[in-house]
N, C-alpha and C positions, 0 to 999 in steps of 0.2 A: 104782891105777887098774884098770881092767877087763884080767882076765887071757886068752888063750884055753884052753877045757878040750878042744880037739881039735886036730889037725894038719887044714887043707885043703887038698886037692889042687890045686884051681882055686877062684878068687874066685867061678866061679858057685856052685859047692858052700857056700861062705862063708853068700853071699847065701843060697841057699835054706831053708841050716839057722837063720840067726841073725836074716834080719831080722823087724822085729815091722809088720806093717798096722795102721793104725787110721784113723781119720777128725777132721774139725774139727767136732765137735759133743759135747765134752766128755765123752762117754759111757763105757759102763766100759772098752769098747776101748780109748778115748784114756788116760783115768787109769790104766792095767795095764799098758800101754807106759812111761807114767811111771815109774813104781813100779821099775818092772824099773828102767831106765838109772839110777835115783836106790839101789837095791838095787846095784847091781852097782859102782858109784864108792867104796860105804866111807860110814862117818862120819864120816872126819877132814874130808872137804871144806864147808871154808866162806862159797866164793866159785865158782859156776857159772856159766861163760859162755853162752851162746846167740848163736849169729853167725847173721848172714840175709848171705845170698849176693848179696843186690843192696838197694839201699835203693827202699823207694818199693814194694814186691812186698806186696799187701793180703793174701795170705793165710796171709805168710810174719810179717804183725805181729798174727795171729788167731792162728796156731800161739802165739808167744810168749805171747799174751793167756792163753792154755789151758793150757800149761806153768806160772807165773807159780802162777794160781789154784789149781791143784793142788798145786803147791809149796808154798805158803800153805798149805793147809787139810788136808792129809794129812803136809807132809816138814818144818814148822817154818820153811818160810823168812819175816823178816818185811821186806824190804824190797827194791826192784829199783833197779838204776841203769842207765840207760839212754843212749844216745851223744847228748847235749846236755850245754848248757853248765853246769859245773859252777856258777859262780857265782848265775845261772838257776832253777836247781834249785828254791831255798826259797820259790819262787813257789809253782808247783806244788805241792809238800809241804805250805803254808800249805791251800791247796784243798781236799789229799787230808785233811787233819786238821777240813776243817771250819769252820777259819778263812778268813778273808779275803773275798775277793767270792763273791757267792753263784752266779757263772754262770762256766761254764767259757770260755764267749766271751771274758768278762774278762782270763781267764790266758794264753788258747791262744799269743798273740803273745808275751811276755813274759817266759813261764815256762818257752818252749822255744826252741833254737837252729836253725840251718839250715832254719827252716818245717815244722820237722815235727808241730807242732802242730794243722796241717789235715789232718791224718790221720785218717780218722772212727776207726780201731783204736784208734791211740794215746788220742782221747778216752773212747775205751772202755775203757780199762785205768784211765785216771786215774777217770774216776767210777765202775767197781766199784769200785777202792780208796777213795772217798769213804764208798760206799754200804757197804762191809767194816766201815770203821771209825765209822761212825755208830752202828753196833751196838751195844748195850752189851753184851751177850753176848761179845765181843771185844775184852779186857781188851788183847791185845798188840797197838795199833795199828801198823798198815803205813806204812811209811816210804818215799818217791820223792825218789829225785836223779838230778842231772845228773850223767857225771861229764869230761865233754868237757872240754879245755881253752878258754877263752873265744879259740881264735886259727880263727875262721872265715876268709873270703872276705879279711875287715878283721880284725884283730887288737885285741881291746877293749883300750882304755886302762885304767893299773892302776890307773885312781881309786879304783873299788867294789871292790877286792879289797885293797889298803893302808887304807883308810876304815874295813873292816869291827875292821882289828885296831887300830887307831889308836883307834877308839871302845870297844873293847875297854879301852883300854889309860888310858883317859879316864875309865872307869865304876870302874876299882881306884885311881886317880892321874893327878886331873884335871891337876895341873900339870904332870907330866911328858907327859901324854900332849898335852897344848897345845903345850908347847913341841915334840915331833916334829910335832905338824901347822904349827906354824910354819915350820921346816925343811922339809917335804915339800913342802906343796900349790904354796909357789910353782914349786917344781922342775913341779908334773903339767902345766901348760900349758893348753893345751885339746884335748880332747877328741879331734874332728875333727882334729885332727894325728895322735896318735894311732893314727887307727884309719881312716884314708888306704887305702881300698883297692886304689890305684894301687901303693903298696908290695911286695903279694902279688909284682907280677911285676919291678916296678924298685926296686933297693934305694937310687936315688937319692931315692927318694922316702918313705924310712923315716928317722924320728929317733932310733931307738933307738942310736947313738952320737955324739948332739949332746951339748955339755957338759954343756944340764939334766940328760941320760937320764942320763951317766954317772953324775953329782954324784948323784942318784935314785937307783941302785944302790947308791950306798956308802952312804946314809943308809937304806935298804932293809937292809943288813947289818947296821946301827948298832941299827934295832930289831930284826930279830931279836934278836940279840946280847942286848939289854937284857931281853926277853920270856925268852931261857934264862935269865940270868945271875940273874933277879927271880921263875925261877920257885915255886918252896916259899913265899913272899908274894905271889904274884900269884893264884894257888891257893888260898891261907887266907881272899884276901879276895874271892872270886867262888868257883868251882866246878872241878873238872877237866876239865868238859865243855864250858864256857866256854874255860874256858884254851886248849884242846888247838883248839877251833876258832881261836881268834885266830891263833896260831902255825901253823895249817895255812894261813891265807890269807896272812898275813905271808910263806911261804915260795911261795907262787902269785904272791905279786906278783914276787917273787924271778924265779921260774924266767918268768913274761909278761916281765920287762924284758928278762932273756935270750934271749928269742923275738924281742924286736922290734929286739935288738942284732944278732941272725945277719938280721931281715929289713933292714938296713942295709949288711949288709957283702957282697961280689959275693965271690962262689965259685963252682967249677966243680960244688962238690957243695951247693950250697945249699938245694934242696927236700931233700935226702935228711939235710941239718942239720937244717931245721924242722921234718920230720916226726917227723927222732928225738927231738927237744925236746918237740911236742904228746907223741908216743906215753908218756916221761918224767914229765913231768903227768898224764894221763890215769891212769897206775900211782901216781903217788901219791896221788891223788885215790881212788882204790879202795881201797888202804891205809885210808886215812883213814877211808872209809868202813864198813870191814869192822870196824875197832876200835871205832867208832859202834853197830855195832849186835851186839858180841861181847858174848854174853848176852843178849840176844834171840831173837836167830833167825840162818837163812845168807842171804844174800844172791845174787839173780840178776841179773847183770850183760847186756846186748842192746846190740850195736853189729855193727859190720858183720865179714863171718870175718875180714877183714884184719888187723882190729884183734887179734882176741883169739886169733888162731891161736900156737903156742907158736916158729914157726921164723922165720926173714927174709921179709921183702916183698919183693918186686921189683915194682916199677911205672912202665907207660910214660908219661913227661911230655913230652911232643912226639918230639922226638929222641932224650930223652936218657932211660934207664932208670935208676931210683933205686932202691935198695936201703936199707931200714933194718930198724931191732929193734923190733917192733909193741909193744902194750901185753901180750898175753899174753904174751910171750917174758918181760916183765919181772914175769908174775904169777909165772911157773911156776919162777920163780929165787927169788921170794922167799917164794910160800905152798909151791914143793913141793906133796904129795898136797892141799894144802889148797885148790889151783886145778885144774877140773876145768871143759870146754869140749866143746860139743857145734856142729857143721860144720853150718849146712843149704847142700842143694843145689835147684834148681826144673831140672824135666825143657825144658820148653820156655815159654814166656810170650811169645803177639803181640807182646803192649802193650808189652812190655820193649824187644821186635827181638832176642828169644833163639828160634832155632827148632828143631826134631828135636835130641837129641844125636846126633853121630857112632858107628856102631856101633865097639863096643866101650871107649869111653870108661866112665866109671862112672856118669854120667848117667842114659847110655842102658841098661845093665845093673840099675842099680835100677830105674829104673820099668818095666824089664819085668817085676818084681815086683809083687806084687798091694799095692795103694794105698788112697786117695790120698796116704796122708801112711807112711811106713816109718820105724824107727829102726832101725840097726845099728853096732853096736860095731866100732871099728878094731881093738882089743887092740896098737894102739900098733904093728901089724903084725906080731907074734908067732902065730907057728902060721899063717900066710897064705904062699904062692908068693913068695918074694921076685921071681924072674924076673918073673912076669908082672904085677906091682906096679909094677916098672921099667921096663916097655914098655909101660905105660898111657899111649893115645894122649891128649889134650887136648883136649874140644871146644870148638870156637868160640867168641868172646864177643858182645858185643850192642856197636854201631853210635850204637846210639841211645840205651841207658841206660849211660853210661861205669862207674857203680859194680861194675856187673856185671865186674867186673877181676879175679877168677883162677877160675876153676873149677876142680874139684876133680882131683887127681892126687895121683903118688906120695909126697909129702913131706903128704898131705892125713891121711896113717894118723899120722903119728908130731904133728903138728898139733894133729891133735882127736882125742878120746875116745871121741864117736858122730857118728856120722851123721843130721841129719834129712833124707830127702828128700820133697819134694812134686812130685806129677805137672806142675803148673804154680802159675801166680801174676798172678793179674790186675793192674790196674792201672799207669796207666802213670808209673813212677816217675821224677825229675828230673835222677837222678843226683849228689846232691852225694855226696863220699868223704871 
């Protein structure tokens, strides 16, 4: 990662000398900032995070849009994943290829999670990547997924994610794969059981350790099991890329039945279970991804900084504050130099209910830097003041857009890699996390 090549006295010293200006209008400003933070990480990095600091912030998924594109057409990257529902995904990606319905109206609901598909940005990244790959001048078409765990608001039932490798498993050995769906489906039930959003907060009201769920788990290991144990034939008689999908949903349904077994059972730590579980999935779902398109290109990954920061979360849930292991924590352990994350921050936003930062906070210290949009390197907190790193005061959060949930501080250097900040960010975001 980024080293520092000076000692600073004070963080404004930092600031003054390291950070880079540019604007949201793609120009050479903005692509020479790139350049730089993508020069300065290395070439072993094959997975770059991008956090937005609050969901729902328009000009914090324009930023992305900009980063993304350059990435693509200057640094090799051929595909993004974005914080929606894994499973979701190949709607979209059918789109971005050219296949499937001809209008993006068709997909927006469908092919994305938590609503974010009424984001006019988000449709602006999905149809330049259509209009990318329509090209034929652009031989290495771009790839979009989801890489969320399907456990939103309601926790999807693991019909479409057991179905995917079961037909898999049907297409190489029709009778073996019959006989698991005979054994399975009658265990799935319905649906709307399932995915009970009354559950999220009463685990009287989750089935994930009724007898089917359980019987469902063991017969869930049973195909795994069979999917390893038949792999070098299951291989010869379909493809590697086939296979390794099957067996990556097979273990999603795995890890969902586990999700809806902790949403059943009463703990004192129960949200800070489920999150580590999503968080869990969500890292292997990146995995997966990343071996997807190894030999292609790198891949840039956009969810919120919570997610993909490298330390612990702490989060207020009514009373109680939750701590778990986000998904970057679980990149940075398994890619090493190979996962590399970039923090944005927004100076104040109305629409949010985010307003002035506090002086002295880092907020308010970079956008007193010339704008609108800056990068600057943490270098991981090396060659910076540790004291005054450590009595970095914390500004305020937002009221009204709950995602807006940690703003940046001392554990913010060791975290992330660079800093984006923008002076603000319109729109008024819903706050899902």
């Amino acid at each position: 990662m980024t080293h520092a090549a000076r000692e600073y006295a004070t963080l404004d010293d930092w600031m003054a000398y390291e950070a880079i200006p540019c604007s949201l209008d793609s120009g050479p400003d903005f692509d020479a900032a790139v350049d730089t933070v993508i020069d300065s990480l290395g070439d072993s990095v094959a997975l770059l995070g991008f956090g937005e600091a609050l969901h729902g912030g328009e000009e914090l998924l324009v930023l992305r849009n900009q980063l993304f594109q350059r990435l693509v057409e200057a640094h090799g990257y051929s595909a993004i994943a974005v914080e929606s529902s894994f499973p979701r995904g190949p709607i979209i990606n059918e789109y971005v290829l050219g296949h499937g319905p001809a209008s993006y109206e068709a997909v927006q609901e469908t092919g994305w999670s938590h609503g974010f598909g009424k984001f006019e940005a988000n449709r602006e990244l999905v149809e330049w990547m259509r209009h990318y790959n329509a090209d034929p001048a652009h031989q290495r078409k771009l790839q979009f997924y989801g890489f969320d765990s399907p456990t939103d608001v309601a926790a999807d039932s693991p019909r479409q994610t057991l179905h995917v490798a079961l037909d898999y498993l049907s297409s190489v050995d029709e009778t073996l794969g019959q006989e698991y769906r005979k054994r399975i489906d009658p265990l799935l039930g319905q649906d709307a059981a399932w995915e009970n959003p009354a559950a999220a907060l009463d685990p009287t009201q989750a089935i994930g350790r009724s007898p089917e769920a359980t019987a469902l788990r063991i017969e869930t290991e049973e195909l795994i099991a069979e999917l390893c144990v038949r792999r070098p034939e299951l291989v010869a008689k379909s493809d590697e890329s086939r296979y390794r999908e099957a067996i990556h949903y097979a273990v999603g349904a795995r890890q969902l039945l586990h999700y809806h077994a902790a949403l059943a059972q009463t703990s004192a730590k129960r949200q800070a279970i489920l999150l580590g579980i999503r968080a869990a999935m969500m890292a292997e779902n990146l995995a997966y991804i990343v071996s997807r398109e190894q030999g292609r290109g790198n891949v840039l990954v956009f969810a919120h900084n919570s997610h993909l920061k490298r330390g612990k979360v702490q989060w207020q849930w009514g009373n109680e504050t939750v701590i778990w292991w986000p998904v970057g924590s679980h990149l940075h352990e398994r890619f090493g130099r190979r996962y590399a994350v970039i923090g944005s921050a927004v100076g104040f936003s109305p629409a949010n209910g985010i307003g002035q930062p506090e002086a002295g906070t880092l907020e308010a210290r970079f956008t007193s830097a010339p704008g609108p949009v800056r990068f600057i390197p943490t270098h991981q907190g090396q060659g910076l003041p540790a004291e005054e790193i450590a009595a970095l005061p914390i500004r305020s959060g937002s009221k009204k857009n709950r995602s807006y949930a940690e703003p940046l501080g001392a554990q913010s250097f060791t975290d992330f890699d660079w800093f984006a900040v923008l002076d603000t960010t319109a729109y008024n975001g819903w706050g899902h996390f």
